[in-house]
VODREN-356777 format. One record per residue (C-alpha): residue number from 1; residue in one letter; x, y, z. Coordinates in steps of 0.1 Angstrom, whole numbers, plus 2048, in hexadecimal, padded with zeros to 3 digits. Example, Ala and Ser with C-alpha at 12.3 -4.5 7.8 and 13.67 -1.06 7.14 Angstrom:
VODREN-356777
REC num residu east north  up
REC   1      a  87B   7D3 84E
REC   2      s  889   7F5 847
***
This chain:
VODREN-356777
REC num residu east north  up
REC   1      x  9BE   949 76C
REC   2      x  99F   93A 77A
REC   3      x  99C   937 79D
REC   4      x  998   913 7AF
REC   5      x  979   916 7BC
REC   6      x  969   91D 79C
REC   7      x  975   905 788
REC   8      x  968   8EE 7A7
REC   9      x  946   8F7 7A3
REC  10      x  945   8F1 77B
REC  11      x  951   8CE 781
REC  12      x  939   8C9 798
REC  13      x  920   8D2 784
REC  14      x  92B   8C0 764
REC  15      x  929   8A0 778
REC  16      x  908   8A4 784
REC  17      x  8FE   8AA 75F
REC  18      x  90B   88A 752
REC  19      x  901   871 771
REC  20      x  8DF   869 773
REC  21      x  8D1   869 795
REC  22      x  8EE   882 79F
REC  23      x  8E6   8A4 7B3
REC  24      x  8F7   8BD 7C0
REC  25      x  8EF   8C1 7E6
REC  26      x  8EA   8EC 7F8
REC  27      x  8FE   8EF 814
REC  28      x  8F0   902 82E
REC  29      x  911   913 833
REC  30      x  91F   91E 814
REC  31      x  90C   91E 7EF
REC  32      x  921   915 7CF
REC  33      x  91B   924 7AE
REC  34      x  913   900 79F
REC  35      x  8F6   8F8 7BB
REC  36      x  8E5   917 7AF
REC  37      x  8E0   905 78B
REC  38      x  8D1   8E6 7A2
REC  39      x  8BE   8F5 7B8
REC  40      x  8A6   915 7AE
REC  41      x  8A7   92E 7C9
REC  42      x  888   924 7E1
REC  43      x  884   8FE 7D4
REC  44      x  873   8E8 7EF
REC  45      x  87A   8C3 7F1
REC  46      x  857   8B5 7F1
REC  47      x  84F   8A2 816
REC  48      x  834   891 823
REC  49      x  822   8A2 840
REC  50      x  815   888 85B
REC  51      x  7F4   88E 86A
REC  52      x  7EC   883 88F
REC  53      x  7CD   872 886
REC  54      x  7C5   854 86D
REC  55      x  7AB   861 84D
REC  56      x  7A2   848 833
REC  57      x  7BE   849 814
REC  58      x  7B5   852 7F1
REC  59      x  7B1   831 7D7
REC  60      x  7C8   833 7BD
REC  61      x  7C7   81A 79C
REC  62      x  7EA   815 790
REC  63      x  7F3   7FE 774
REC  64      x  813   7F1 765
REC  65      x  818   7E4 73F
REC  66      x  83B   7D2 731
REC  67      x  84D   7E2 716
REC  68      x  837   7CE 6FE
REC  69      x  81A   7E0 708
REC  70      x  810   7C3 71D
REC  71      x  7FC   7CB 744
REC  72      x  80B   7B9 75A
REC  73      x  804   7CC 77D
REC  74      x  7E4   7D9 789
REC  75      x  7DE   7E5 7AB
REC  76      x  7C2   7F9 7BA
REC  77      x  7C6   809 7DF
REC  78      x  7CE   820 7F5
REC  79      x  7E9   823 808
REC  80      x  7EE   82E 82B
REC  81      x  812   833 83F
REC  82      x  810   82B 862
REC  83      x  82F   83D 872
REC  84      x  839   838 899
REC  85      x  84E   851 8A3
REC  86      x  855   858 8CE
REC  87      x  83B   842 8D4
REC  88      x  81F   857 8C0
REC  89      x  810   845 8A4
REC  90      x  80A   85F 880
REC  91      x  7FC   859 861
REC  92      x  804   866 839
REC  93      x  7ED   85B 81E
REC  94      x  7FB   856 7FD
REC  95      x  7EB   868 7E3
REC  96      x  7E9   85A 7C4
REC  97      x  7EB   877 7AF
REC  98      x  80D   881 7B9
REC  99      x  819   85F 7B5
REC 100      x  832   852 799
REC 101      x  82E   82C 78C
REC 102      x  84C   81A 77E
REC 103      x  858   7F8 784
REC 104      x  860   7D8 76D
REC 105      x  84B   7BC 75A
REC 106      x  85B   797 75C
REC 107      x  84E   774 757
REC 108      x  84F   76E 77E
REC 109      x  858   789 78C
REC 110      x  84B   7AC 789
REC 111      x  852   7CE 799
REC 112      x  83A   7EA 7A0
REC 113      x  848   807 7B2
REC 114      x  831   826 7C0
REC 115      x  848   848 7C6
REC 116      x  83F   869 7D5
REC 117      x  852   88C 7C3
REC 118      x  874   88B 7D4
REC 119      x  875   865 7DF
REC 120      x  864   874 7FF
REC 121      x  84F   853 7FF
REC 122      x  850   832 7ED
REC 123      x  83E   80E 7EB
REC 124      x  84B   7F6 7D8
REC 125      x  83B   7D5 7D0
REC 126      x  84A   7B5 7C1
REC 127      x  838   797 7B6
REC 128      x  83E   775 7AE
REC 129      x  82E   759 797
REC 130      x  830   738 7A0
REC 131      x  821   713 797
REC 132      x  804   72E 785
REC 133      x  7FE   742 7A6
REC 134      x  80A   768 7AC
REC 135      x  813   778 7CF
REC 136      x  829   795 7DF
REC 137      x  84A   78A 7E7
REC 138      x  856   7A9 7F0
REC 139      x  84C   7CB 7FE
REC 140      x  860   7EC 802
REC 141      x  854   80E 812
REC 142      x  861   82B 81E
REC 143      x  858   84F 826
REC 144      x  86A   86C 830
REC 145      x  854   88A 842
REC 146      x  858   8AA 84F
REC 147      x  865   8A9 870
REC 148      x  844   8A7 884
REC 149      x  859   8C5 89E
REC 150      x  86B   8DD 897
REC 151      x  889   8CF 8AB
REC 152      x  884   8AA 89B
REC 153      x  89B   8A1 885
REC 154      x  896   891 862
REC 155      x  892   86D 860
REC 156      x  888   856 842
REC 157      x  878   836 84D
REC 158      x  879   817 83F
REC 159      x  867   7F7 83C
REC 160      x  86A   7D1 82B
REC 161      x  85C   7B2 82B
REC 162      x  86C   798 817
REC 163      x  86A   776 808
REC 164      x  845   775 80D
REC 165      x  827   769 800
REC 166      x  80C   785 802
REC 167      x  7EC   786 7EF
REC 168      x  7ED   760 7E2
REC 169      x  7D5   75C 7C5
REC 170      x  7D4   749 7A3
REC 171      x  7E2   754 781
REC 172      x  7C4   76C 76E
REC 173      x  7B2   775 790
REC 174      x  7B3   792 7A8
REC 175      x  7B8   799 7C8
REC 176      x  7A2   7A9 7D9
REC 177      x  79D   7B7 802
REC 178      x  782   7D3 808
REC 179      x  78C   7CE 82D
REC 180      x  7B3   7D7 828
REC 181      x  7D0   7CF 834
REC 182      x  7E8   7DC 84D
REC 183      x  80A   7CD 849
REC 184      x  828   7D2 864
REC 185      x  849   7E1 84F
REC 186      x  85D   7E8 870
REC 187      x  85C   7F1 892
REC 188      x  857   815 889
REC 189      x  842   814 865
REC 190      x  81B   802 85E
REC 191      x  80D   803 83F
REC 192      x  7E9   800 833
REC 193      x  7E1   7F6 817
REC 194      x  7B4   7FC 812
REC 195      x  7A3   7F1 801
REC 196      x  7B7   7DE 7EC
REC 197      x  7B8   7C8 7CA
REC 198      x  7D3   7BE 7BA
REC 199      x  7DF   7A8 79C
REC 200      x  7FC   79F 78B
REC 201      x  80A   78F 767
REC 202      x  7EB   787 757
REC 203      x  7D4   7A2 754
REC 204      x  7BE   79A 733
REC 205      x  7B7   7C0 724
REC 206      x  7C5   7CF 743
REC 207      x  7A7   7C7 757
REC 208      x  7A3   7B2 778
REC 209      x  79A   790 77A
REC 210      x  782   77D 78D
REC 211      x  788   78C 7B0
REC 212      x  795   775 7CD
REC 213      x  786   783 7EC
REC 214      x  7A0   786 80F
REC 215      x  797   775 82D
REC 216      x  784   794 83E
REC 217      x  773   799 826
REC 218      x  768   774 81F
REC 219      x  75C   779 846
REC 220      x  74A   798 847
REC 221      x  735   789 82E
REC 222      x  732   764 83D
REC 223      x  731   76E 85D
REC 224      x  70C   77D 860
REC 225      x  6FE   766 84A
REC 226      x  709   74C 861
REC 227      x  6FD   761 882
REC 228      x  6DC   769 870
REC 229      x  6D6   743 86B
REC 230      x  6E0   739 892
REC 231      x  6C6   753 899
REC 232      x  6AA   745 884
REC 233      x  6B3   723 891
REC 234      x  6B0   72E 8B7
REC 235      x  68D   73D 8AC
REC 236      x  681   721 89A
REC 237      x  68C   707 8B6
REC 238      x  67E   722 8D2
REC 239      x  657   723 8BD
REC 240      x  65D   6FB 8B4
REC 241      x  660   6F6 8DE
REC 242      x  644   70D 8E8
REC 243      x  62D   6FC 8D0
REC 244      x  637   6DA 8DA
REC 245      x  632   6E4 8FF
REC 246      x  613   6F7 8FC
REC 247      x  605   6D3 8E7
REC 248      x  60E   6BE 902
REC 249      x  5FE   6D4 91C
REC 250      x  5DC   6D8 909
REC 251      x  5DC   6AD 901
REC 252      x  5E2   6A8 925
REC 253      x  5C2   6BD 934
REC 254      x  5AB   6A7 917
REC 255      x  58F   68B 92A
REC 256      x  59B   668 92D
***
């Protein structure tokens, strides 16, 4: 007669083979037979390691098509987590090669989700088409590091904002900021999203449309053209006044 602990661990194990998503947790105390067949001796869970100081992230190209082979997400960034923990601000930089794509293709709505190995980290982005314009209505992120001590304890942290309108632009143009963007998720998690383009639903042969450029950028480039032309202005006004006074001068020594 088999003994009750065994037959335990084979249920156990036959229910994590039929339900997806399902996996047997190691306890730190006591090892079953069936979390040896879930867990190979001296597996890591994968977890970001936060670095004290900001470095610029990797760009990453990911792209989305429906099940009729249709693009309908296109986004080109990098993306940086900003983590406050204890009053000490980190940084992790998603790297694009480690990242999975999935997400879902609608008529107005559209999903594109960005996953590290593990779920360690995660950004998802959901966009909207209305009256022939496409935005971000939604944006999840999380990450869960390695304690940044040895007597920290694990902690995912999270981050939403909802029923917005990010990134406005037309139907069959881009998005575009070379300047980035740094959006508040919570009181404890930033993210950074540079340089950034982005479009969504109509993407004729997968490529980008005509690029709509963000506001900082639209002023880097406006700005000094406008200061370079106050500046020739003073000059010309400062020569246009010397001359003016130095003819007066000269008429006014002439023989009446």
């Amino acid at each position: 007669m088999p003994q009750r602990g065994h037959t335990g661990g084979w249920c156990l194990f036959f229910v994590a083979a039929l339900i997806p998503g399902a996996h047997l947790g190691r306890n730190d105390s006591s090892v079953n037979s069936a979390s040896n067949f879930d867990l190979p001796s001296g597996a890591q869970i994968y977890r970001p390691v936060l670095q004290p100081s900001e470095s610029t992230p990797h760009i990453g190209t990911y792209a989305l098509t429906s099940l009729a082979g249709k693009p309908c997400i296109k986004a080109t960034m990098g993306v940086e987590y900003i983590v406050i923990q204890e009053k000490k601000t980190w940084y992790f930089n998603l790297e694009p090669s480690s990242v999975s794509t999935s997400g879902s293709c609608g008529k107005d709505t559209a999903v594109l989700s960005l996953t590290l190995p593990d779920n360690a980290a995660g950004l998802q982005l959901t966009f909207r088409m209305e009256k022939k314009f496409f935005f971000i209505t939604k944006l999840a992120a999380h990450v869960s590091p390695q304690p940044v001590c040895q007597t920290c304890a694990n902690k995912t942290y999270f981050g939403l904002l909802d029923h917005s309108r990010l990134f406005t632009t037309a139907d069959g143009l881009s998005f575009k900021c070379q300047s980035g963007y740094l959006l508040l998720m919570s009181s404890e998690l930033w993210i950074k999203l540079v340089p950034l383009q982005i479009q969504a639903f109509t993407l004729p042969k997968g490529k980008y449309g005509k690029e709509m450029e963000c506001w900082a950028d639209f002023n880097k480039q406006v700005v000094p053209v406008i200061v370079g032309a106050v500046v020739v202005g003073l000059i010309l006004t400062l020569v246009l006044t010397h001359l003016f006074i130095k003819d007066r001068r000269r008429h006014g020594y002439e023989a009446l």
